[in-house]
C-alpha positions as a LaTeX table, in Angstrom:
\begin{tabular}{lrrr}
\hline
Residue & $x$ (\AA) & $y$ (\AA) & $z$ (\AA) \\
\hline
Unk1 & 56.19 & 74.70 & $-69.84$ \\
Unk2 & 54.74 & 76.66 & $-72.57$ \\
Unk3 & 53.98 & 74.17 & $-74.60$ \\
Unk4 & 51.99 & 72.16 & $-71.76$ \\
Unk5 & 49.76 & 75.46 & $-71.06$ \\
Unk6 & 48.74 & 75.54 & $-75.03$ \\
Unk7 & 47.70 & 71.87 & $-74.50$ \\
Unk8 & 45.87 & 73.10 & $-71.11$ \\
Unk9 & 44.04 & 75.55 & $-73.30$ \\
Unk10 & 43.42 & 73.43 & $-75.99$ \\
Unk11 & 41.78 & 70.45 & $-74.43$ \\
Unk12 & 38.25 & 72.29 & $-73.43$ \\
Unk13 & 38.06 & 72.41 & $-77.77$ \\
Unk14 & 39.53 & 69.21 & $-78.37$ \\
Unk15 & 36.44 & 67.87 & $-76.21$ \\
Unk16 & 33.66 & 70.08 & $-77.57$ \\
Unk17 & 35.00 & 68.51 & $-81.10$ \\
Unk18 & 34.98 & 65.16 & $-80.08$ \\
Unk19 & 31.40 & 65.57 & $-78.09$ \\
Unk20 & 30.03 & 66.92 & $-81.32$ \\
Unk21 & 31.32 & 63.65 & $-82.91$ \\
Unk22 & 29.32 & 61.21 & $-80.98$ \\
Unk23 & 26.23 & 59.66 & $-81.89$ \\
Unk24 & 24.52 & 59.60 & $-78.32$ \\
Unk25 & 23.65 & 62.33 & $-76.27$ \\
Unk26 & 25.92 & 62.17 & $-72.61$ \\
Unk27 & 25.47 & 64.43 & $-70.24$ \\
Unk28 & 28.16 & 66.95 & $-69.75$ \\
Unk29 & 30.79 & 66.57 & $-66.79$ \\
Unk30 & 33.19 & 69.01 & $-66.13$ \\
Unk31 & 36.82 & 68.12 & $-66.57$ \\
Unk32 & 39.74 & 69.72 & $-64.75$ \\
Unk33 & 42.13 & 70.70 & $-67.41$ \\
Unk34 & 44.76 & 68.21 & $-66.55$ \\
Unk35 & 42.07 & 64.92 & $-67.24$ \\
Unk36 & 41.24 & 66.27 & $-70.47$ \\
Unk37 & 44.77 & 66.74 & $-71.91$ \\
Unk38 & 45.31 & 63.20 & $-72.62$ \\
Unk39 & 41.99 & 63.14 & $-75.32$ \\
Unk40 & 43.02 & 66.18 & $-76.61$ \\
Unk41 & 46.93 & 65.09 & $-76.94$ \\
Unk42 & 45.11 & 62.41 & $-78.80$ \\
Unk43 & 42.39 & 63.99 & $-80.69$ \\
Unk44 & 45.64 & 65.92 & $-82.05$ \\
Unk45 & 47.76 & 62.85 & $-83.30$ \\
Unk46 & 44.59 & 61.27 & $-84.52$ \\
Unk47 & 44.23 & 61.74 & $-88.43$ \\
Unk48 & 41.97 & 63.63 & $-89.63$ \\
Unk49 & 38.87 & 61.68 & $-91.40$ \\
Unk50 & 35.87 & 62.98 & $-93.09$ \\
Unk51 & 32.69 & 62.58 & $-91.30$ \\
Unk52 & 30.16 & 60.03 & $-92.60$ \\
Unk53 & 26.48 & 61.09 & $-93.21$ \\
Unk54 & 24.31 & 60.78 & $-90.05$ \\
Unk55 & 21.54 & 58.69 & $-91.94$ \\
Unk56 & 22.02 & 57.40 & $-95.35$ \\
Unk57 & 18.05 & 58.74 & $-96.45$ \\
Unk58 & 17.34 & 62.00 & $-95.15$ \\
Unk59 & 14.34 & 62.06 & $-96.67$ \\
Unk60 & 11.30 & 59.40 & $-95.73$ \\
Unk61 & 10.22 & 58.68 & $-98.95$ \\
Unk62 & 13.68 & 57.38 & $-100.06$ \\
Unk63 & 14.10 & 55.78 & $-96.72$ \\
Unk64 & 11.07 & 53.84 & $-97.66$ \\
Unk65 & 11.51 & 52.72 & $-101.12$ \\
Unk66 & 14.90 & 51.07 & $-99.36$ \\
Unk67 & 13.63 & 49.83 & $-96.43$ \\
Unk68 & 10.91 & 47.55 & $-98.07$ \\
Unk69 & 13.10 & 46.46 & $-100.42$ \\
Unk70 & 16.95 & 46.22 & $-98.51$ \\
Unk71 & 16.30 & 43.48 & $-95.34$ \\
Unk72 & 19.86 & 44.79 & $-93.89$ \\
Unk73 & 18.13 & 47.82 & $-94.12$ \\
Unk74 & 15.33 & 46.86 & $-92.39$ \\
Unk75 & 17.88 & 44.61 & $-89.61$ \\
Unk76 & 19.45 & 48.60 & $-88.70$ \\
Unk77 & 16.83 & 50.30 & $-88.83$ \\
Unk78 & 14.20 & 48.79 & $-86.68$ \\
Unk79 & 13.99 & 49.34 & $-82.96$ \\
Unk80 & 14.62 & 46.83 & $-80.23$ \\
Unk81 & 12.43 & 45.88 & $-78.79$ \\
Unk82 & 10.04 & 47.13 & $-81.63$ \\
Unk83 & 6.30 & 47.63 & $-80.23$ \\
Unk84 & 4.25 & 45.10 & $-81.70$ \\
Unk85 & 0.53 & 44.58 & $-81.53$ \\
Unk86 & $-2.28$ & 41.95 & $-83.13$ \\
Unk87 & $-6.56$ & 41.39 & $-82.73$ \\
Unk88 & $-6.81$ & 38.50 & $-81.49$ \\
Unk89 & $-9.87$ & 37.04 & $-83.31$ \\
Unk90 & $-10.82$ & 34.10 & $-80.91$ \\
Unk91 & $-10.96$ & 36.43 & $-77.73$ \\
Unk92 & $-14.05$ & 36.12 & $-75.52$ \\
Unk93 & $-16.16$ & 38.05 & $-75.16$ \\
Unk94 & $-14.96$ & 40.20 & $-78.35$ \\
Unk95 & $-12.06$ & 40.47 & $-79.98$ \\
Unk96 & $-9.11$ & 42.51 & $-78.82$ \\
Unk97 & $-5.55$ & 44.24 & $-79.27$ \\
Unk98 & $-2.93$ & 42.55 & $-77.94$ \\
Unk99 & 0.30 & 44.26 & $-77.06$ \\
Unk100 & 3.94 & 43.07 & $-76.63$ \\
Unk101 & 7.76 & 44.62 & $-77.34$ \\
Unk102 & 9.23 & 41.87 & $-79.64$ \\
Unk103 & 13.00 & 41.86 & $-79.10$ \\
Unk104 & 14.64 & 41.93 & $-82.49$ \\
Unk105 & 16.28 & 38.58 & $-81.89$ \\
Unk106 & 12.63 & 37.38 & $-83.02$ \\
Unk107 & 11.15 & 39.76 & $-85.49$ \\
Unk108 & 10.70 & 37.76 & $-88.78$ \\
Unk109 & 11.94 & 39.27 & $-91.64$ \\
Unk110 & 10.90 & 41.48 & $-93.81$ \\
Unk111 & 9.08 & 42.95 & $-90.99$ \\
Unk112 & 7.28 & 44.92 & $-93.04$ \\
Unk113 & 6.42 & 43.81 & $-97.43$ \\
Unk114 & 7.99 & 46.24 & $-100.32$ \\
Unk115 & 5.80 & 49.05 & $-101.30$ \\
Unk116 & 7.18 & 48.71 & $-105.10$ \\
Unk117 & 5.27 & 45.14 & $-104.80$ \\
Unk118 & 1.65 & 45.92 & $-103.49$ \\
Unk119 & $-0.24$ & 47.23 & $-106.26$ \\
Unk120 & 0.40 & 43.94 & $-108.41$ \\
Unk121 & $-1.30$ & 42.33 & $-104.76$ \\
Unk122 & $-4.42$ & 44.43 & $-104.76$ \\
Unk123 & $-3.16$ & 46.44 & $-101.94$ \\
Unk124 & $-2.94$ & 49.90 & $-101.31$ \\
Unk125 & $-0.47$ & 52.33 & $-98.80$ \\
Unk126 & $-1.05$ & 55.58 & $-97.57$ \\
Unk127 & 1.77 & 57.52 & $-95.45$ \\
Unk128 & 0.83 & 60.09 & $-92.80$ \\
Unk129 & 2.64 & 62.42 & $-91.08$ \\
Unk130 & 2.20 & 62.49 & $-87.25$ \\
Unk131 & 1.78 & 65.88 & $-85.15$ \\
Unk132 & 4.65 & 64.81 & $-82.90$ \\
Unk133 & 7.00 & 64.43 & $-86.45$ \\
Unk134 & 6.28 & 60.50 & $-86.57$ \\
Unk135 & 5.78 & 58.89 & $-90.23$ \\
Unk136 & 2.97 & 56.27 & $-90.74$ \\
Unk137 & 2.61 & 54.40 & $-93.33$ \\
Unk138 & $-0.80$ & 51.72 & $-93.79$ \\
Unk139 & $-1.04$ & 48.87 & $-95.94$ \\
Unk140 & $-4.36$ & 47.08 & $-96.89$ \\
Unk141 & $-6.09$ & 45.36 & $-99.41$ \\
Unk142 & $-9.62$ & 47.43 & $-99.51$ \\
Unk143 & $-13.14$ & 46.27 & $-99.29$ \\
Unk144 & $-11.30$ & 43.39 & $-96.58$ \\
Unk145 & $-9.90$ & 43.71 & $-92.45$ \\
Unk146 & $-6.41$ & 43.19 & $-94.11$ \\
Unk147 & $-4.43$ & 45.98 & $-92.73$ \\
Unk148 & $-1.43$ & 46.82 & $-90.95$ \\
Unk149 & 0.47 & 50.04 & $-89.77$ \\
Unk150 & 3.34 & 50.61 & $-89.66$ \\
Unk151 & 5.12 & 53.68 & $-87.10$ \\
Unk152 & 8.41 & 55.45 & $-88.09$ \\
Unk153 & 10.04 & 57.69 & $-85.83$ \\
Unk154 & 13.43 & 59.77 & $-86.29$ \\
Unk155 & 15.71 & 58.23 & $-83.56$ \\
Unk156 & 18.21 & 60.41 & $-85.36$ \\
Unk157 & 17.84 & 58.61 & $-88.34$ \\
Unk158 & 14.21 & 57.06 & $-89.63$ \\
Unk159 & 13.54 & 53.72 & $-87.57$ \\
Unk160 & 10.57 & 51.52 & $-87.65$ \\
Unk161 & 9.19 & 51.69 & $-83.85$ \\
Unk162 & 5.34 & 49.87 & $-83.87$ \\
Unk163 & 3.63 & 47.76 & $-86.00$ \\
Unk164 & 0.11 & 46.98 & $-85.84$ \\
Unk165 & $-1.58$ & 43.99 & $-87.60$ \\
Unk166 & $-5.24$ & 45.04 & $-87.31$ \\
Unk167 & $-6.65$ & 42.56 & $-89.75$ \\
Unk168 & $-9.35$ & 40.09 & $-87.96$ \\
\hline
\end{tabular}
């Protein structure tokens, strides 16, 4: 009997450890003390492993160097559907933006070029950080329309969100 009333006691901690643990936000449901003694029975016999990092680059700069050069990087680290817009040229009576969220069964990859590589292209990339704590980074060749944006957001970790081809 004692024993099962340290359990009882135990399980509201065993659960605040294991809801620090997860990855997604869930909303909070009370538990009578009975439900939760199974996780915490098991959160006991379950060995004890140190926790991974959250995000692999912390910091955006190193996130970027990796993610225009690392496609897998680029695969886990893009959003789905990612927002994905174009000018199209040929529009009547001018041309316009055109909108869509591209599922990332068909984004074509890279989905975005290596920043290492643009300078030997002519091109040039300036990153800007956004009021609300968004990253964005442009790429264009100068003097020309060529130019594209590119919208990072933390989502915990850094994850492409938009791009915008605004070359005509």
């Amino acid at each position: 009997m004692r024993c099962r009333r340290s359990l009882v006691l135990l399980a509201p901690v065993f659960s605040l450890a294991l809801a620090a643990c997860t990855q997604a936000p869930q909303a909070s449901q009370p538990q009578p003390a009975e439900a939760a003694a199974p996780a915490a029975q098991a959160a006991a016999a379950a060995p004890a492993t140190p926790a991974a990092p959250a995000c692999l680059h912390e910091q955006f700069d190193t996130f970027l160097k990796h993610f225009g050069n690392e496609i897998a990087l680029q695969e886990t680290a893009t959003a789905d559907p990612l927002r994905d817009s174009y000018v199209d040229a040929g529009a009547e009576p001018e041309p316009k933006t055109v909108e869509k969220q591209l599922p990332l069964a068909e984004v074509e990859w890279p989905v975005m070029p290596d920043p290492a590589t643009l300078a030997g292209r002519g091109r040039e990339m300036t990153v800007t950080a956004q009021a609300d704590g968004q990253m964005q980074v442009l790429m264009r060749t100068p003097d020309t329309s060529d130019q594209q944006v590119y919208t990072f957001a933390r989502t915990p970790c850094w994850t492409l969100v938009s791009r915008a081809d605004e070359s005509i």
